[in-house]
N, C-alpha and C positions, 0 to 999 in steps of 0.2 A: 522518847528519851531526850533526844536535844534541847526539847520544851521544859522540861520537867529541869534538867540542869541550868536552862536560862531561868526560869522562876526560883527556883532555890538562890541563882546568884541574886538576883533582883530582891530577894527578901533582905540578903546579905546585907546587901547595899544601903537600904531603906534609910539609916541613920543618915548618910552622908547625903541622900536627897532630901532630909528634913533639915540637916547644916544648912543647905543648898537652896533651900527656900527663904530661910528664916537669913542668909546674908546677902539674899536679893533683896528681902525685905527690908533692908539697910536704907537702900534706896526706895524702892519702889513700897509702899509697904501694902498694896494689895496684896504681894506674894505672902503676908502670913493671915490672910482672912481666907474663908471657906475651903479650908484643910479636910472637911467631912469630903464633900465634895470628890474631892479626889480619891477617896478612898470608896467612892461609891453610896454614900452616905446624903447626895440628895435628896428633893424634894421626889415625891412620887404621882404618876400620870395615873389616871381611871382606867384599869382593864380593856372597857369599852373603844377606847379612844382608838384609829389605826392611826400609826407613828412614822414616818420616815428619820430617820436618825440622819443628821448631815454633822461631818466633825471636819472641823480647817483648825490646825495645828496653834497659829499664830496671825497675827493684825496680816501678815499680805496673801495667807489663804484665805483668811476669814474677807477680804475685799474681794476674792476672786470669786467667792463663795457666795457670796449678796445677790446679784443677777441671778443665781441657780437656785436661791432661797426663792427668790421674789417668784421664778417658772415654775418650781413646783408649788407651789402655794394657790399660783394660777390654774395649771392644771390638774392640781389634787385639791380642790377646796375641804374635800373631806377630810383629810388628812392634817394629823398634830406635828410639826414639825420640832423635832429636838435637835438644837446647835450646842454644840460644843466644840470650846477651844482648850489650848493648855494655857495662855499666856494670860495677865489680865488687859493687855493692850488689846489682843484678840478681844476677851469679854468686854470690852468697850466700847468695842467696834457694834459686838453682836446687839449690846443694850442699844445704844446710840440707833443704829438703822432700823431693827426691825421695833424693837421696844416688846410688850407684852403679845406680841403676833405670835409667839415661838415661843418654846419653855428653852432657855437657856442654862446651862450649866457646866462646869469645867469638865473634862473626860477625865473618868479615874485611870488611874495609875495600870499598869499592865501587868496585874496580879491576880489570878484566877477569881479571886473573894474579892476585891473591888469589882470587877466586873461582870460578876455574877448580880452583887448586887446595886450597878448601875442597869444592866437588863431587868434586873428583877423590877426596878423601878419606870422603868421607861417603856419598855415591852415594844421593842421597836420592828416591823415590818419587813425597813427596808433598812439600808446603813450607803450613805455615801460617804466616804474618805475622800476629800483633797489628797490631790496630787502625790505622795508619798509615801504617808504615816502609816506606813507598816507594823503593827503589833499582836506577834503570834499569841498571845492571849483572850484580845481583842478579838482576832480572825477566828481560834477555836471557838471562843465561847459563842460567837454567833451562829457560827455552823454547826453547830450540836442543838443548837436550838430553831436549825431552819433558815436562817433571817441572811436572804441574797447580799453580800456587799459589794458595790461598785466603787471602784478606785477610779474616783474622778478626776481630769485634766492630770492625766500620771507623769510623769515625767523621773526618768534615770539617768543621770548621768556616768559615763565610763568609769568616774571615779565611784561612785557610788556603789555602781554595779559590783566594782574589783570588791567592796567592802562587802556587800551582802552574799560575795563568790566563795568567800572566807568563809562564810558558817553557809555553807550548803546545804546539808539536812536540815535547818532554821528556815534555812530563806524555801525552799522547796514545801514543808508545809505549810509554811505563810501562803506562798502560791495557789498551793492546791485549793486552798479553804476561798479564794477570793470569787467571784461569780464570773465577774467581766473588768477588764482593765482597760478604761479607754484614756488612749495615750497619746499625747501632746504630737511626736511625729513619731513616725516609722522606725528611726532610728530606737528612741525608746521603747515600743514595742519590742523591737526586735531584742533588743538588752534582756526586757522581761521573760522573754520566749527562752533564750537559751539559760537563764535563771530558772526556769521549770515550771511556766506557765503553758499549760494547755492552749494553744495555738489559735482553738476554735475560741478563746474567752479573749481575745488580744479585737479590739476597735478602735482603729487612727481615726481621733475625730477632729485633731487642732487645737489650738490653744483659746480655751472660753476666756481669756483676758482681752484676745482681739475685739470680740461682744462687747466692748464696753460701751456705754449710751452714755451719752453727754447731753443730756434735757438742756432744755430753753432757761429753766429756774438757776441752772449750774454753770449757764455760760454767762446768765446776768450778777451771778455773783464776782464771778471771774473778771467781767467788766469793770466790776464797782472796786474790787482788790489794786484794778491795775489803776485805776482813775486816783486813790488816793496813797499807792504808791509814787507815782508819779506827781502829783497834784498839778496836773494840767501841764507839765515839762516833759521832755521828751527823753527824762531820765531811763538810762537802762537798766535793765532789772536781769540779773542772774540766780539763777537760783538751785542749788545745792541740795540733794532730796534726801534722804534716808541714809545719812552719815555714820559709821560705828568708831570705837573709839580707834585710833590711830589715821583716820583721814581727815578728819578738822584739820590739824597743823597743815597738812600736805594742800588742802586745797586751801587756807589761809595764806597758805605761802605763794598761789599762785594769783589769789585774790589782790597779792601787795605789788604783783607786776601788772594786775590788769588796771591798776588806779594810775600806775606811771601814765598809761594812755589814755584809758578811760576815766577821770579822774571823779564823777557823779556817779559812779556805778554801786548801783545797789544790790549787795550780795544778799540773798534769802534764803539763811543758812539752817536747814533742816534736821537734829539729830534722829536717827531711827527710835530709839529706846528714851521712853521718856524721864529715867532715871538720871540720863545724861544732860538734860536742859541747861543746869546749873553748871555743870562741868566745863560744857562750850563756851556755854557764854563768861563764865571765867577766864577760860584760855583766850575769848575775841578781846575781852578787855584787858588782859595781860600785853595785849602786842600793840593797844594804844588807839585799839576802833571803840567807836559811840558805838553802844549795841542799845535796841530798841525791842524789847520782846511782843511776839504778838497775843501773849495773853494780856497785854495791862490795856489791850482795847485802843491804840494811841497809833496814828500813823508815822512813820517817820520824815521827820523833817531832813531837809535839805545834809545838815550839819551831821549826820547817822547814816553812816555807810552800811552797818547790817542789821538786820530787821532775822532776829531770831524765831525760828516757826517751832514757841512750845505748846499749842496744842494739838489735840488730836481729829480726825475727820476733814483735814480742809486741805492735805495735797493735793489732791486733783483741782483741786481749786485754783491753787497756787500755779500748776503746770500753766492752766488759761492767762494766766495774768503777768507769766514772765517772757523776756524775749528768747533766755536759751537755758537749758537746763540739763545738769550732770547728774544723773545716779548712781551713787553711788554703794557702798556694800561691794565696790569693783577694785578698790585702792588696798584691800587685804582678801585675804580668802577665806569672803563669804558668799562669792558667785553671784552678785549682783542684784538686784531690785529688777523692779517691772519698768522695762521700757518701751511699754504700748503706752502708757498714757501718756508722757510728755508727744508720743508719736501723732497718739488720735486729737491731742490739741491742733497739732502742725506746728507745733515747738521742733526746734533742732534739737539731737542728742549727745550729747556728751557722757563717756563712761570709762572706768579703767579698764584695765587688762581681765580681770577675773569677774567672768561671765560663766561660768558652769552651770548656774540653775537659767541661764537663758539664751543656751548657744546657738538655739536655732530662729529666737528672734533675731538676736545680734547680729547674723550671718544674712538675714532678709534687710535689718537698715543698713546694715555696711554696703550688701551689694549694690543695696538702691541710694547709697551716701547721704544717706540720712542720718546717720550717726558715727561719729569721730569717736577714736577707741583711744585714749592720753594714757603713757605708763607713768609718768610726773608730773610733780608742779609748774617746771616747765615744758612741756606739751600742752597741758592743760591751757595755763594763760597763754599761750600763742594761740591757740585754735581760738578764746575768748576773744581777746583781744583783734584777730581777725573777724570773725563774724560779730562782733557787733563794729565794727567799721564798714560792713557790707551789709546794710539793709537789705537790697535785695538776693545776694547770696546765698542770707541768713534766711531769708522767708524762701526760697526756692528750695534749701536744704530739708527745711520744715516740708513742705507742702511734698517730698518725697518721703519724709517721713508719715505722714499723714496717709498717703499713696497705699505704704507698706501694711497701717493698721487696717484700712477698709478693705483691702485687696483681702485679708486672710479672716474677715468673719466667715459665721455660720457655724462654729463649733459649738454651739448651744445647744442649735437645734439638734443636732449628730448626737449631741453627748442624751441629750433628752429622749433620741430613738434608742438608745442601748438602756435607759434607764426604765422605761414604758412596759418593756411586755413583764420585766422583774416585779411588777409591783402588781403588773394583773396575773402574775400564779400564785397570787395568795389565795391558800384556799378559802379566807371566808367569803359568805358571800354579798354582793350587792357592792362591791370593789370597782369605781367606777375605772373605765378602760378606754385607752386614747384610741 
């Protein structure tokens, strides 16, 4: 019954999700292309084929989700891998990395009849979910048809918990239907458990964003990034990562103290959503800075204090090639960005107060003071403004951050042992098994 009253409101609603796409598409105007899609209305997989289904929500599941794409691919050669995102930043990511490896397409909508006939299409084996995206439609309709789901690198925060504690009878068959939840730390498990998860299906495996690999190919880009931001000066580079709207001002404004001292400092100003490009860089020029976007291909000269980052795939790039770097998503409440990667560079970290979706990394750089926690603009530029007048401060601060990311691999391989025996109870046969 509680299913059946969220599906009926969800039909309700449907109008206002179509508003909802169609004035994202304002900006963005992927959101009004493959509308079939969502409804379940894809392209269709051969019978024959066995599938693992992997679904990352959005562009920073779908990066945490690449590594886990590339492992099973490795370890199931056999096997057709279906990704699916909801966002098109997401599908960018998925075209961008993997390209024609994977059959790609958006996840439908959590409507019994899209997802009947997104399964009917896909026929998928196994089902891994990033971290979160709980949808009791989703979760029934795979378990009426068999198909194990693993809720990958899970993570709950208390606030979230209180939300899903709210619809209890929802959240409990969402539970039931799930295979194994393996979850970021204990603490989250434990959320899950008293939420109404079978105890024997809970595995703390750690956070697969520690796994992250920094190739030789990715550090010579990083190289080449910092050689022509700097052009052979000893210019400092700061740089701002995954911004939403209302923190631009706030760290512009701290940008405008950190030139009182540092007066060449080049801010590498990042918005999250790529609809906002134009926005920011609006707002840098409204307050009287040279902005130099990094799509027109152009380095910035001398006289261009910010060097705008509007493409997509080259943050991590970017973390290599600055001296200290704030993520944010921390300055309002959306619980913060990934701060393993500025970490695994040995970049210093800077972030605001609202960390929820990363409390338990936050609480490993803090202790290891690898990372400065700013509630303002000024916080912000004083900690800037300090650390880049200490070279070595500034790389000691790093290299403890760095410390933090390699200290807590190995949740790959964990999360790969919980995923393993799922995929050899399939009954058919000749299902190769690790």
């Amino acid at each position: 019954m509680p299913r059946l009253i969220y599906t009926i409101l969800f039909y309700l609603l449907l109008p206002l999700v179509a508003v909802r796409l169609l004035w994202r598409a304002r900006r963005a105007p992927a959101y009004a292309q493959r509308w079939g899609e969502r409804f379940g209305l894809g392209p269709s997989l051969t019978s024959a084929e066995q599938v693992i289904w992997v679904h990352a929500v959005s562009v920073g599941e779908t990066l945490a989700a690449l590594p886990l794409i590339r492992a099973l691919q490795r370890d199931y050669p056999e096997a057709r891998l279906v990704v699916t995102t909801m966002t098109p930043t997401g599908s960018e990511r998925v075209r961008a990395a993997c390209g024609d490896s994977v059959h790609h397409v958006y996840a439908p909508y959590d409507l019994p009849g899209a997802v009947s006939r997104f399964l009917d299409r896909t026929h998928p084996d196994l089902a891994v979910i990033m971290e979160t995206e709980l949808w009791p439609n989703v979760l029934s309709g795979c378990a009426r048809r068999g198909v194990p789901v693993v809720l990958a690198n899970a993570r709950l925060s208390a606030r979230s918990a209180a939300g899903y504690r709210r619809l209890a009878p929802l959240t409990r068959g969402m539970l039931a239907d799930l295979s194994a939840v393996a979850a970021q730390t204990p603490a989250d498990g434990r959320r899950f458990v008293e939420l109404g998860l079978p105890p024997e299906r809970l595995v703390t495996t750690g956070n697969i964003k520690f796994d992250l690999e920094i190739d030789a190919a990715r550090r010579q880009r990083a190289a080449e990034l910092a050689r022509q931001w700097r052009d052979g000066s000893e210019r400092p580079v700061w740089l701002v990562a995954s911004t939403h709207r209302g923190e631009d001002a706030i760290l512009l404004d701290a940008f405008a103290r950190v030139l009182e001292y540092h007066p060449r400092t080049l801010l590498v100003l990042v918005p999250r959503h790529p609809e906002r490009f134009g926005e920011v860089a609006a707002l840098a020029e409204s307050r009287g800075y040279c902005v130099t976007r990094r799509s027109e291909g152009t380095a910035p000269d001398e006289r261009c204090q910010i060097l705008l980052g509007d493409t997509m795939g080259e943050l991590l790039d970017f973390f290599g090639a600055c001296d200290l770097a704030f993520v944010a998503g921390s300055l309002v409440e959306v619980g913060g960005h990934n701060l393993i990667e500025p970490a695994a560079w040995g970049v210093p970290v800077l972030s605001g107060p609202s960390l929820f979706n990363f409390t338990e990394v936050a609480r490993l750089l803090v202790e290891a003071d690898g990372l400065a926690i700013c509630d303002d603009s000024e916080q912000i530029a004083a900690v800037v403004v300090r650390l880049l007048a200490d070279e070595e401060g500034r790389r000691a601060m790093g290299e403890r951050a760095r410390t933090v990311a390699e200290a807590n691999r190995g949740a790959m391989a964990r999360l790969l042992e919980v995923i393993a025996p799922m995929w050899a109870q399939s009954p058919e046969p000749g299902r190769a098994r690790r």
